[in-house]
C-alpha positions in Angstrom: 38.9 -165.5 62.7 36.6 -168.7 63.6 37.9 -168.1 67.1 37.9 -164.5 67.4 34.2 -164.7 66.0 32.8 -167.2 67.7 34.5 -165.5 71.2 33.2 -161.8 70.1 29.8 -162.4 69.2 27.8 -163.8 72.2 28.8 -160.2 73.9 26.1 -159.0 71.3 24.2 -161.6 71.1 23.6 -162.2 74.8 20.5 -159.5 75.2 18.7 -161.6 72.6 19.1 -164.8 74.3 16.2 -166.4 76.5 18.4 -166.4 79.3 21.0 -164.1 78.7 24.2 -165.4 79.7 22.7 -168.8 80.8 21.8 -169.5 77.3 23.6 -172.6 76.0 24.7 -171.5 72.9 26.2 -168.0 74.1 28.3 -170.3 76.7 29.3 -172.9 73.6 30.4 -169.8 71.0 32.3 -168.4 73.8 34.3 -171.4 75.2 34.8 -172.6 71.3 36.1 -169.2 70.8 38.4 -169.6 73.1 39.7 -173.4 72.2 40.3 -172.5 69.0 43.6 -169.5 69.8 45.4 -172.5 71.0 44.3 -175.1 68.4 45.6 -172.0 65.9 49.0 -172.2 67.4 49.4 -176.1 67.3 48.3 -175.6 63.8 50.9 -173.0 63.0 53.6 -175.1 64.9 52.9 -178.6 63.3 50.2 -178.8 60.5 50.4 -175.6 58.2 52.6 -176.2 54.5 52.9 -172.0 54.8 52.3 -170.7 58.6 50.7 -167.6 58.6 52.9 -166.3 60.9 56.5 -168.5 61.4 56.3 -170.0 65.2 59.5 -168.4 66.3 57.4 -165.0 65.8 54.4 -166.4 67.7 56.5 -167.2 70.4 58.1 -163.8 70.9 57.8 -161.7 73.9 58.1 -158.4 72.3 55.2 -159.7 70.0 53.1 -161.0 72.5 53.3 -158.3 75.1 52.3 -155.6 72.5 49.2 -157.6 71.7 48.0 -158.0 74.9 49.0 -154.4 76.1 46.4 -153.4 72.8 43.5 -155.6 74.1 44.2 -154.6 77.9 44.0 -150.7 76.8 40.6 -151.5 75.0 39.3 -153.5 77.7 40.3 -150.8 80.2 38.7 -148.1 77.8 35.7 -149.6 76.8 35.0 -150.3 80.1 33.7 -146.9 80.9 33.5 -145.2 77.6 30.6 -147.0 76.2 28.0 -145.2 78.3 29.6 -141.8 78.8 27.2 -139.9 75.9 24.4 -140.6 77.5 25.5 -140.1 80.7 27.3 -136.8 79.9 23.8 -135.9 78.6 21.5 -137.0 81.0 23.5 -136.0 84.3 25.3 -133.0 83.0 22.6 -131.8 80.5 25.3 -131.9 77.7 23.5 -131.6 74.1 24.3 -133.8 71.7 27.2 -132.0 70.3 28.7 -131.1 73.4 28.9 -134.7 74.8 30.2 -135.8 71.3 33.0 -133.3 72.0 34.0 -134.5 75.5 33.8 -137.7 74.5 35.7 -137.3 71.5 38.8 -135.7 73.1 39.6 -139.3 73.9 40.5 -140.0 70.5 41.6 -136.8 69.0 44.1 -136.2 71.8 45.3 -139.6 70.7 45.6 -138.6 66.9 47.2 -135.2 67.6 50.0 -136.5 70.0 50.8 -139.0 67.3 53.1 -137.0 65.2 55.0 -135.8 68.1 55.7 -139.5 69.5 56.6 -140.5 66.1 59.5 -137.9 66.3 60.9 -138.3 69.7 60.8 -142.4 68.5 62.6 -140.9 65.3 65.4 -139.2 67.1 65.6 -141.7 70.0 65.0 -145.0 68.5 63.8 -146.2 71.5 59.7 -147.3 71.7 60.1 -149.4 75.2 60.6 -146.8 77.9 58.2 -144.5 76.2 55.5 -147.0 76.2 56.0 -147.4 80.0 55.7 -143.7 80.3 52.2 -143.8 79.2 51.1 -146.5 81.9 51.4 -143.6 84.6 49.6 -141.0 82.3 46.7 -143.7 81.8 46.3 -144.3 84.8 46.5 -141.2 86.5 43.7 -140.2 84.0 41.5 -142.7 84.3 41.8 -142.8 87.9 40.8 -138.9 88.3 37.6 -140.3 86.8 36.6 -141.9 89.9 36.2 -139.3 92.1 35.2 -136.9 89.2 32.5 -139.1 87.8 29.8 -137.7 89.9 26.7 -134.9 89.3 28.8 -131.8 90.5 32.1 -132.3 88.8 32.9 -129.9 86.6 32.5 -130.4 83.0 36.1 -129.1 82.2 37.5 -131.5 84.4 35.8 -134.3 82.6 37.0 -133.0 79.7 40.5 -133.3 81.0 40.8 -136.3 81.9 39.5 -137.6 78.6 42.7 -135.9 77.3 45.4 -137.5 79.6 43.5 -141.0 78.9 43.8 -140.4 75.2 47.6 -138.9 75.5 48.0 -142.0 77.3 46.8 -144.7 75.2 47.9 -142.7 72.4 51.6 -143.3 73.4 50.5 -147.1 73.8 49.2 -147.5 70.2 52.1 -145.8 68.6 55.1 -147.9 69.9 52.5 -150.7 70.2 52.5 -151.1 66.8 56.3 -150.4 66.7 56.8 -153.3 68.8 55.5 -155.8 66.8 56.8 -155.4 63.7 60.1 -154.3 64.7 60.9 -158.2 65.4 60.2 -159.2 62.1 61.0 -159.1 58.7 59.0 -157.1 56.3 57.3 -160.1 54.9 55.7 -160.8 58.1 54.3 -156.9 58.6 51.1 -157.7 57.3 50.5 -160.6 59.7 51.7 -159.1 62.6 49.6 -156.0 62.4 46.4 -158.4 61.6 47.3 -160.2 65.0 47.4 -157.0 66.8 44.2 -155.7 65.8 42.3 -158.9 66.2 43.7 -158.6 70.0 42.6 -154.6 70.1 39.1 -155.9 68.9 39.3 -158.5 71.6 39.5 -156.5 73.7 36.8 -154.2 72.8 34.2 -156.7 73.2 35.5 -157.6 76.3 35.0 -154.4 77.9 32.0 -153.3 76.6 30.8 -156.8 77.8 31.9 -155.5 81.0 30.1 -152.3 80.9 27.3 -154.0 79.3 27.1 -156.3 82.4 27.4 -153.6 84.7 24.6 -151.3 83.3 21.9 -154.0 82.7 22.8 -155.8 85.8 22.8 -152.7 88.2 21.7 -150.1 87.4 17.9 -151.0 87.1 17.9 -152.2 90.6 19.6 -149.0 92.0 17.4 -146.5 89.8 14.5 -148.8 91.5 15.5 -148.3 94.9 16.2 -144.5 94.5 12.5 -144.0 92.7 10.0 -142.5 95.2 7.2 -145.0 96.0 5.0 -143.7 93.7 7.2 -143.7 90.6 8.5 -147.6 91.1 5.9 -148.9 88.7 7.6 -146.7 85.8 11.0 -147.7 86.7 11.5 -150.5 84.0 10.2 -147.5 81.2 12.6 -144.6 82.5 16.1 -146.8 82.6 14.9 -148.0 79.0 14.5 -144.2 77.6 17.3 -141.2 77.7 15.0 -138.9 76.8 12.4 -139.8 79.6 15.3 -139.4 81.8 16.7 -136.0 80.8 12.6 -134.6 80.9 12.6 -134.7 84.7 13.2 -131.3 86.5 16.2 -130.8 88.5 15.2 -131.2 92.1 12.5 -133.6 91.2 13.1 -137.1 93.5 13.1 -138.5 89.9 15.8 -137.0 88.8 17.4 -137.2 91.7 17.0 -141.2 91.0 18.1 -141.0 87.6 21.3 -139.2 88.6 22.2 -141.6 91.4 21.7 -144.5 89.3 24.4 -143.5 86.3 26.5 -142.3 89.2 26.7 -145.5 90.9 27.1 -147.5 87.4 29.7 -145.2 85.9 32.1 -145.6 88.9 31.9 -149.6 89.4 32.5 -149.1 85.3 35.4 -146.4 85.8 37.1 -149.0 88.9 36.8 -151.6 85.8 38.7 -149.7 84.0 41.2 -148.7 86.0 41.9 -151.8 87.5 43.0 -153.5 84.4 46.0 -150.8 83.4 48.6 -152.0 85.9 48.4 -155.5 83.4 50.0 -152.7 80.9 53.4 -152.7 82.5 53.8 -156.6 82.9 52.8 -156.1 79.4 55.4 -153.7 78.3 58.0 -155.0 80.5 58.9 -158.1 78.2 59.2 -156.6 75.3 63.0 -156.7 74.3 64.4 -153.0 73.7 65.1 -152.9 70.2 66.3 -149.6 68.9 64.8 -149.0 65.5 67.7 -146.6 64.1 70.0 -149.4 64.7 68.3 -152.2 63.0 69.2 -152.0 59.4 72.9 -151.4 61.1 72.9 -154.5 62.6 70.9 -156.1 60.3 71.3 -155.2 57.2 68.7 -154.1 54.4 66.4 -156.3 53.9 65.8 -158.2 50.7 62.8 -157.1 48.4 60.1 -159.8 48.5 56.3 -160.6 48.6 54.1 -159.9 52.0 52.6 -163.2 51.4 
C-alpha cells in the first residue's frame, strides 16, 4: 500500500505543485513508489513470519500476467476516457445526460456481457483462449476511435464503439479474475484478488496521468494557435471553462478553435490508448491454461480453512 500510494498520488498532486512535474517531491513519491514493489517481494521471499501471499504464488505466470493485463486495460482505457464527457458535450453538443449515456455504455456493456461469459467459462472450462479473444475486440474498438474521434462523426458511431471496448474489456475482467485465483488455494483468494485490484488501480492513475499530460500540455497551445487574433488574450479563460466553450456559435472562428483543440487532444489520447493493448496478449499468453471444471478432479476438494 506504501508503494502503491506513494506511486499513485503525485498524478493528483502534480497540478498543485510549483513546478508540476519538476517538483522534487512529486519525483521522490514516485520513484519511492516504485522501489518499494520490489523491496515487497524480497520481503515476502526472506523476512515475513506469515507472507501475505506464499512466493511460489508471486512468482507465477498465470498470476502475474492477469495483473498486468488489468493495469494495461486501465491504462489503455483511461487514456481516452477521462475527457470524453466534456468533449462529447462541447463538440457534439451532447447534454449532460446524453454524454453520461455514451459514456456509460463502456461499462454497462461490460456488466451485461458478464453473465453470458461466465456461462460459456461454465460449460467450457476454459478462461485463456477467451481472454485472447477479447484483445481483437479491444482493439478493433478502440482503434475505430481514431478516425471517428472528430466533429462530424456520428454520434451512433461513438456510441458503438464504446460498446465493443466495453465487450472487450469486459471479457478481460471476467477470466482476469479467473486467472488468478484459479492457481491457488482458497486461502490465498483474498490476497490474490487485493493484488489484482491494486494493479487495475495502477493502472488507472497511470492513464489518466497520461491523458492528464496530454490535455494540460497540448491542448492550450493548439486552442491558442487556432484562436483568431483578436480572441488570443482570452485563450487561458476558454480552455479553463466548458461552459465558455459550449456558448460560442457554430461557425464562429471560436468555436471552430475550440473544436480543433479537443480534436487534436482526443486522438494523441485515443493513439495512447490503443497503443498499449497489443501488451494484452504478451499478457495473456503466459498464463498456463487451467481448465476450471477439471480442478477439483485433479485436485481434489479442498480442505476448509481460514482466508488469513
Amino acid at each position: 500500500m506504501g508503494g502503491f500510494c506513494n506511486f499513485s498520488l503525485p498524478f493528483t498532486l502534480v497540478s498543485y505543485a510549483p513546478n508540476g512535474w519538476k517538483t522534487p517531491y512529486i519525483i521522490a513519491m514516485i520513484i519511492l513508489g516504485i522501489l518499494l514493489f520490489p523491496m515487497f517481494a524480497l520481503h515476502e521471499l526472506y523476512l515475513a513470519p506469515k507472507p501475505f501471499l506464499p512466493w511460489k504464488y508471486l512468482k507465477e505466470p498465470t498470476i502475474i500476467g492477469s495483473c498486468v493485463l488489468y493495469g494495461v486495460m486501465f491504462i489503455s482505457v483511461f487514456c481516452w476516457n477521462g475527457m470524453y464527457n466534456s468533449y462529447l458535450q462541447v463538440v457534439h453538443r451532447q447534454s449532460v445526460q446524453h454524454a453520461g449515456y455514451i459514456v456509460n455504455a463502456f461499462s454497462l456493456t461490460s456488466s451485461i456481457s458478464a453473465p453470458l461469459i461466465g456461462l460459456v467459462i461454465s460449460y467450457t472450462g476454459n478462461y485463456k483462449w477467451l481472454a485472447m479473444s477479447g484483445v481483437p475486440i479491444t482493439l478493433l474498438g478502440t482503434a475505430l476511435l481514431i478516425p471517428y474521434r472528430q466533429p462530424n462523426s456520428p454520434v451512433g458511431v461513438l456510441a458503438f464503439t464504446q460498446v465493443l471496448v466495453g465487450l472487450g474489456t469486459g471479457i478481460f475482467a471476467q477470466c482476469g479474475i479467473l486467472a488468478v485465483m484459479a492457481p491457488v488455494t482458497h486461502q490465498q483468494i483474498a490476497s490474490v484478488s487485493a493484488l489484482w485490484g491494486l494493479f487495475g488501480g495502477f493502472g488507472a492513475g497511470i492513464g489518466f496521468a497520461i491523458a492528464g499530460a496530454i490535455w494540460n500540455g497540448v491542448t492550450p497551445g493548439k486552442l491558442y494557435e487556432l484562436l483568431p487574433e483578436e480572441s488570443k488574450n482570452q485563450s487561458a479563460l476558454i480552455f479553463g471553462d466548458v461552459i465558455t466553450q459550449m456558448s460560442f456559435l457554430d461557425g464562429t472562428p471560436e468555436r471552430d478553435a475550440v473544436v480543433g483543440a479537443y480534436a487534436h487532444s482526443q486522438r494523441l489520447m485515443v493513439i495512447a490508448g490503443a497503443a498499449t493493448v497489443p501488451l494484452c496478449i504478451a499478457s495473456i499468453w503466459v498464463w498456463r491454461n487451467i481448465n476450471v471444471k477439471k480442478l477439483e478432479a485433479q485436485h481434489g476438494t479442498q480442505t476448509k480453512g481460514l482466508v488469513f
